[in-house]
N, C-alpha and C positions, 0 to 999 in steps of 0.2 A: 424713409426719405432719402437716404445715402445711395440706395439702391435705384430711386428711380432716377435722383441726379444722373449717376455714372451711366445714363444714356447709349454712351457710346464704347458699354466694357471696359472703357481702360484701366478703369481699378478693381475689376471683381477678385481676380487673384489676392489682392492683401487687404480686401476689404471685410471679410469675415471676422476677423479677430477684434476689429473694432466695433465692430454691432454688437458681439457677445457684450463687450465691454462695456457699452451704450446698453444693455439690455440688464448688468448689473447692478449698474449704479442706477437707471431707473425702477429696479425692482425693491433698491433700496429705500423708497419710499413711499408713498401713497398711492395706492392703485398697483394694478398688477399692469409688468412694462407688456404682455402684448395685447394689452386692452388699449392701452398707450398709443402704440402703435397702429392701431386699428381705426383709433379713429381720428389720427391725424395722417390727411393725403396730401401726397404734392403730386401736381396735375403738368407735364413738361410737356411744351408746344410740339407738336406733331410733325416739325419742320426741320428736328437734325438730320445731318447726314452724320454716317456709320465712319468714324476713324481707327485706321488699322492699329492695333496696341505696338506693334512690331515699330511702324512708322516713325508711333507718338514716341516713343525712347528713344530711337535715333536720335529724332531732332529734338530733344530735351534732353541727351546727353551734349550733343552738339553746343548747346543752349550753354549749359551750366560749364561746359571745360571749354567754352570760350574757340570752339572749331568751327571753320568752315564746312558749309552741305552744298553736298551735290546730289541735284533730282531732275527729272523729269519732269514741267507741270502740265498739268491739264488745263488751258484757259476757256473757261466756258463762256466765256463774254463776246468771244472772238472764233472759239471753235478753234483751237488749234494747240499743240502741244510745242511749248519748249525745254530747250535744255537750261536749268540755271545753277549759277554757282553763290550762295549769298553769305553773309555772315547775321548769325541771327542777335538779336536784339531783345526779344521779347515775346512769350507766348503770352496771346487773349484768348478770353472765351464769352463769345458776343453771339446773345439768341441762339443761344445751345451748338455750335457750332465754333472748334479750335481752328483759332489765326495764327502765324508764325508771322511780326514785324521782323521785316530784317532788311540788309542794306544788300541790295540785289546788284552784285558784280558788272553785272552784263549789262543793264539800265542804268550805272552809277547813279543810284539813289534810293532813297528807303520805297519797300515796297508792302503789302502785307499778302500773304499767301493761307488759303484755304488747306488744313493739312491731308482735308479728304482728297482735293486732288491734286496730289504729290504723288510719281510713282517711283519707288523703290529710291530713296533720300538713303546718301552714304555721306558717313562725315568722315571729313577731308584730314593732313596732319598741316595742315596751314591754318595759321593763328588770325581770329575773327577780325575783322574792322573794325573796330570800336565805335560809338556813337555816346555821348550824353544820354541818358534814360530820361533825361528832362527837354534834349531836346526832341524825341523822339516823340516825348508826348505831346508838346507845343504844335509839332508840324502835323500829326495826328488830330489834334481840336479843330485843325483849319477844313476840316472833311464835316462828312456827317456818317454816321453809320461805319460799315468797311469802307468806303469811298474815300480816297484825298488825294490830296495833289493838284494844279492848276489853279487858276485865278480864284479867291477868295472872293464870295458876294455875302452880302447879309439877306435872308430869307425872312420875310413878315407875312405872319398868316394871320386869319381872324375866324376864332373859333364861336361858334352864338352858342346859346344857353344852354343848348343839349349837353353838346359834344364840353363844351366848359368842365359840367361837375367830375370829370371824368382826366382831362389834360389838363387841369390847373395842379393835380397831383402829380403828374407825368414828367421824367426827365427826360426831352429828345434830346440835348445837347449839353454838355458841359457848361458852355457858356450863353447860356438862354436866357432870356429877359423876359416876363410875363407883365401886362398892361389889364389888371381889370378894367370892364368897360361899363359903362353905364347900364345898358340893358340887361347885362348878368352874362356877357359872353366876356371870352379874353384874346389878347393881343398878344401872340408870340413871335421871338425874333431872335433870328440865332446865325451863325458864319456855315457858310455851306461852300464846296467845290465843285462835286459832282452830284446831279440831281434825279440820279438814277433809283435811291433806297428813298431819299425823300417824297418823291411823287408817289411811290407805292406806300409810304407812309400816312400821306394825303388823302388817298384813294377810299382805305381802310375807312375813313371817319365820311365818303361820301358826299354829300349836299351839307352837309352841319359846318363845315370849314369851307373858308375862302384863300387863294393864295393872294397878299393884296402884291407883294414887289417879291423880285424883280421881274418885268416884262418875261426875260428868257426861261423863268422858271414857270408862270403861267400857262407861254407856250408847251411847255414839255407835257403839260399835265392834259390841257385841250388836243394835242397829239396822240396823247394817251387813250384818252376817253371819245375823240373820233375813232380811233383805230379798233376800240372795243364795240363801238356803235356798229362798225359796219362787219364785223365779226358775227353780231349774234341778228342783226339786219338781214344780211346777206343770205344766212341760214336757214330760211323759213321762219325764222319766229315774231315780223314785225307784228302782223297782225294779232298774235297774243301780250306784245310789250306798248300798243297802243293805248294812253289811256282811254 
């Protein structure tokens, strides 16, 4: 299990010694540990990217001695690469894939940065920015996903029966409220900024979910699913997508 977590190598080098470890103390009891092991799997979503080990210690040295990093980013959102200077804050690791929050020099303000695309991150001999660890978290809840920043909305979806037995165990946010409903579906409603992870969030569950408010997140989502219409439309295939 340790093995398929570290996904992304960054701990194979000292991770041996702990499996032994893990392998005595379960041999020490009932059952033999690689029957154990055999047949419990953990199955990790097919969706990380690959972070450089070199990278990850930089900026987790950086991290822990309180320095500022200097890197090059890759912004794929926008397609273009900058230079930044930030003081880190806080690494995450959100749907298999490491964040680095930190307070981005150049944007004066907190920002979070994907550490796959960071190229060649050098820590600096200038003493970090400081921030609250509490306020960092607050300004972080007002997002959804990696996304925050900009005007906070409340997002109210309406999930029916299906999709229910499935998202009433589900945490999409921190601070989520769930409404059972009469017919056996549920009412969710949570603080969102940017509606870029949640629409694709959306998408996943299909016709079983409805987004009821806000207007502008509606729209994003019928944007969404026009733009995929006339994709697979366009392509030759109406006449197989026709019922």
């Amino acid at each position: 299990m340790l093995r398929e977590i570290d996904s992304g190598g960054l701990l194979t080098p000292h991770i041996q010694p702990l499996l032994e470890r893990i392998r005595t103390l379960m041999g020490s009891g009932h059952g033999d540990a690689e029957q154990v092991a055999a047949r419990v799997k953990l199955i990790n979503a097919n969706q990380h990217r690959t972070t450089d080990p070199v990278a990850f210690e930089v900026v987790g040295n950086s991290l822990m001695l309180r320095k500022r990093l200097r890197f090059s980013y890759e912004g794929r959102h926008r397609n273009e690469v900058t230079q930044r200077i930030v003081s880190p804050q806080r690494l995450s690791y959100y749907r298999e894939n490491w964040y680095l929050d930190a307070w981005c020099h150049d944007k004066n303000a907190l920002r979070k940065f994907a550490l796959d695309a960071m190229n060649q991150p050098v820590m600096t001999e200038e003493t970090a920015h400081e921030l609250s660890l509490d306020l960092v978290n607050r300004t972080l809840a007002e997002g959804y996903g990696v996304y925050f920043g900009g005007q906070t909305q409340t997002a109210r979806l309406r999930f029916n029966v299906t999709a229910a037995r499935w998202v009433r165990h589900e945490r999409w946010h921190p601070e989520q409220a769930m409404t059972e409903l009469a017919d056996g579906g549920i009412e969710m409603s949570f603080p969102y900024s940017d509606s870029t992870e949640l629409v694709m969030d959306v998408l996943r569950h299909g016709d079983n979910v409805e987004i009821l408010e806000p207007p502008a997140l509606r729209q994003a989502l019928i944007e969404r699913v026009a733009a995929m219409q006339k994709l697979y439309f366009s392509s030759g295939l109406s006449t197989r997508l026709t019922p």
